[in-house]
Each structure stands twice: as C-alpha cells, then as structure tokens.
C-alpha positions in Angstrom: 0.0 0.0 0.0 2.9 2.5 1.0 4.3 1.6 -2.5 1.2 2.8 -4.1 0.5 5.3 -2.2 4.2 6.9 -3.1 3.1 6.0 -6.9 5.3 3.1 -7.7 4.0 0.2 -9.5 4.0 -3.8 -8.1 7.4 -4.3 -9.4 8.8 -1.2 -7.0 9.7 1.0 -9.6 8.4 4.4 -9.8 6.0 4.8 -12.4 7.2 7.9 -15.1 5.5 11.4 -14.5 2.6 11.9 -16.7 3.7 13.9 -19.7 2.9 17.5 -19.7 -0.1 18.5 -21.4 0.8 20.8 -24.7 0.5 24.4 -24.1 0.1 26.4 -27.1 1.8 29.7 -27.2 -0.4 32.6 -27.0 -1.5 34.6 -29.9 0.9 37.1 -31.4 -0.9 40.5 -30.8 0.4 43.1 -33.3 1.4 46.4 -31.8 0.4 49.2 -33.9 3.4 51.0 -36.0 3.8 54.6 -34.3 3.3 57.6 -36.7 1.6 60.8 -37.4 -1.6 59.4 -37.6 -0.9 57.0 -34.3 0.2 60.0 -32.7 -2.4 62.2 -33.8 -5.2 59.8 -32.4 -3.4 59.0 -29.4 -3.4 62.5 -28.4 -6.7 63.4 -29.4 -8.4 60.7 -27.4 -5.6 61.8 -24.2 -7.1 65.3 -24.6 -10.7 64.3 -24.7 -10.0 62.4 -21.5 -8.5 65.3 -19.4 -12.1 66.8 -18.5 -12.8 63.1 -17.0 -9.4 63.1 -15.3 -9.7 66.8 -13.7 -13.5 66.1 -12.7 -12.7 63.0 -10.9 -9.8 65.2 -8.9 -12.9 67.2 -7.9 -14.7 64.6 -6.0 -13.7 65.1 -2.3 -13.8 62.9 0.7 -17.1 63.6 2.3 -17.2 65.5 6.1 -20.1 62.9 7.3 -18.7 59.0 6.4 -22.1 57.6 6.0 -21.8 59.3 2.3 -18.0 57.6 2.1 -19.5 55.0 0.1 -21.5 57.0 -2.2 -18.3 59.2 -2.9 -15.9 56.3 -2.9 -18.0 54.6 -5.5 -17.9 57.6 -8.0 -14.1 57.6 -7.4 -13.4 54.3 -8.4 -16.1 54.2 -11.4 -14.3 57.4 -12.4 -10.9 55.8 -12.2 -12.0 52.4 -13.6 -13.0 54.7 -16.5 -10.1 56.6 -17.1 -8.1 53.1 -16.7 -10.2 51.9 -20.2 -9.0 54.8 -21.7 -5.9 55.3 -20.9 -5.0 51.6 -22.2 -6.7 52.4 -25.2 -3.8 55.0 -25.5 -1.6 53.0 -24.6 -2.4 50.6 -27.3 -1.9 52.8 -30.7 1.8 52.4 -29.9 2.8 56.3 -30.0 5.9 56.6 -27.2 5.1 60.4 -26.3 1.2 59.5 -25.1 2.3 56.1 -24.1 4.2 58.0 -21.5 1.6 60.6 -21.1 -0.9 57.9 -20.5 0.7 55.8 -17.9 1.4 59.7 -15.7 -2.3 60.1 -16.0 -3.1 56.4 -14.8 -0.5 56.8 -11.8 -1.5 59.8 -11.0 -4.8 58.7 -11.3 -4.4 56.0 -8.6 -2.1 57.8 -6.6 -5.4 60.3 -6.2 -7.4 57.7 -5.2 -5.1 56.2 -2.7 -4.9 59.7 -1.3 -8.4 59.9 -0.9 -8.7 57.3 1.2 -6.4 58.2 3.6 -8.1 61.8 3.9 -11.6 59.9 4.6 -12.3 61.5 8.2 -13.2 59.3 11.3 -17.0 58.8 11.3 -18.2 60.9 14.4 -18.5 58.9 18.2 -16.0 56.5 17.6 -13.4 55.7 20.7 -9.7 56.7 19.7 -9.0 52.8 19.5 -11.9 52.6 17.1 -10.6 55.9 15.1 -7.3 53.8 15.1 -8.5 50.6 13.1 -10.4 52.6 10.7 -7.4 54.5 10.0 -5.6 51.5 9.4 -8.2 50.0 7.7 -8.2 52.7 4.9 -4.4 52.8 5.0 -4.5 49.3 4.4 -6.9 49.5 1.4 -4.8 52.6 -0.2 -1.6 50.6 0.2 -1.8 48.7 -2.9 -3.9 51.4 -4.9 -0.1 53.2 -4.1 1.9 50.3 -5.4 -0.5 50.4 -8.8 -0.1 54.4 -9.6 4.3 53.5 -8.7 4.4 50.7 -11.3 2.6 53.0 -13.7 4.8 55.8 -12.9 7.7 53.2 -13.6 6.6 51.8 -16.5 6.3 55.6 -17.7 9.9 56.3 -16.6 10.9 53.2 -18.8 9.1 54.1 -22.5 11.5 54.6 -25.2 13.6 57.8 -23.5 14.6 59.1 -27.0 11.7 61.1 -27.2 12.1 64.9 -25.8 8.2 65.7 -26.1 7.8 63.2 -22.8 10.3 64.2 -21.0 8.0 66.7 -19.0 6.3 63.5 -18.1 8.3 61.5 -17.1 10.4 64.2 -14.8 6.7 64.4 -13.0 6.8 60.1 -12.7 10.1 60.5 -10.9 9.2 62.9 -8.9 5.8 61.2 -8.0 8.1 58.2 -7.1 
C-alpha cells in the first residue's frame, strides 16, 4: 500500500510522471506602428480624457462618512473609466502618449489612494476605534499606491529618445 500510495508500480519501480499536457503559445498581438496618424489619435483621445481626469480630482472625501461610500464609489467608477482609456492609448503604440498615459493612470491612482487616507473618522468612535479605521483605509490605499508606482515606472521606462515626454516623465520620478 505505502508503494502505491508513493506511486510506484507492483514491481517497486516508480512509475514515469505523466507527460505534460501541450500548451500552445499565445497569440501574437500586433502592436500598432507609431506615426503621425498614431500619434495624432493618441493624443486626441488623451485630450478628450483630461475633462474626465480633472473632474474625478474634484470629487472630495465627504465630512459625514455615511456618504464615504457614495463618494468612494464615484471615485473608483471614475478611475475604472479613465483606466479603459488610458489603455486604449496605450495601445496605438505612439511613445510620447504612451508615456503621457501611464502619468495620467498613476496619477490617477495615486489620487485615489490619497483619498482614502483623507476619509475622516465617522463621528463617536473611541480613539482605538478611530485607530483601526485609519488602518483599515491605510490598508486598502496601500496597494492602490503600489499600482499608480508601477505605472509611474513603466512611464519612466518608454522609449527615452523622445524629448516631447520628458516633461512627463520628470513628474513620474518625482511622483516616485
């Protein structure tokens, strides 16, 4: 039984591993050729985002937490949103609003981690109480944090040769 058990056969030799079942190799997407007219959409559909991306900046941590979830929800939706579209950018393959893009994203989720950690105490609650929900929110904005960085650094890392992103990505280092 022991013999079995450790998958050998009656004769006491181990019985071979079953072979590996054939992966096939995923599908070879095919990354748009940057050009004017790349470039041209990319920043066209960038610009028609800012309005979204400075309105969702607007959107405040509320004074009285029993509206936290109404607000919070807005904020995520908003940032979901802008996520869509800023991969959408990201997609037509021009470097300069590749880079612009993935600030926007960081930045983006850097706003939303730092409106969770200006959410105010609800009213009534003991210090000790004030304490976990503190650490609660910091908890939850931790790895909202660790999504804007790796946007910031993939931003950093887009081809460097090109001088019109530089602005950008000086603001991703600094961020970091």
């Amino acid at each position: 039984l022991l013999a079995l058990s450790l998958g050998c056969a009656h004769s006491g030799q181990a019985t071979p591993p079953a072979p590996p079942p054939e992966t096939k190799p995923p599908p070879v997407v095919p990354v748009p050729v940057p050009g004017p007219e790349a470039d041209a959409r990319a920043e066209a559909a960038f610009r028609a985002l800012e309005p979204k991306f400075d309105a969702l900046q607007e959107i405040r941590p509320p004074a009285d937490a029993r509206q936290l979830k109404a607000s919070l929800g807005l904020r995520v939706k908003g940032a979901t949103e802008l996520e869509r579209g800023y991969q959408a950018i990201i997609g037509l393959g021009s470097p300069e609003w590749t880079v612009a893009a993935l600030v926007r994203l960081g930045d983006t989720w850097e706003q939303l981690a730092l409106f969770l950690r200006a959410v105010p105490s609800p009213a009534g609650l003991t210090p000790e109480q004030a304490g976990i929900f503190r650490s609660e929110l910091a908890a939850r904005a931790w790895p909202i944090e660790e999504k804007a960085a790796d946007s910031y650094r993939k931003a950093i890392a887009v081809t460097p040769d090109v001088p019109e992103s530089e602005p950008w990505r000086a603001f991703a280092r600094e961020r970091l």
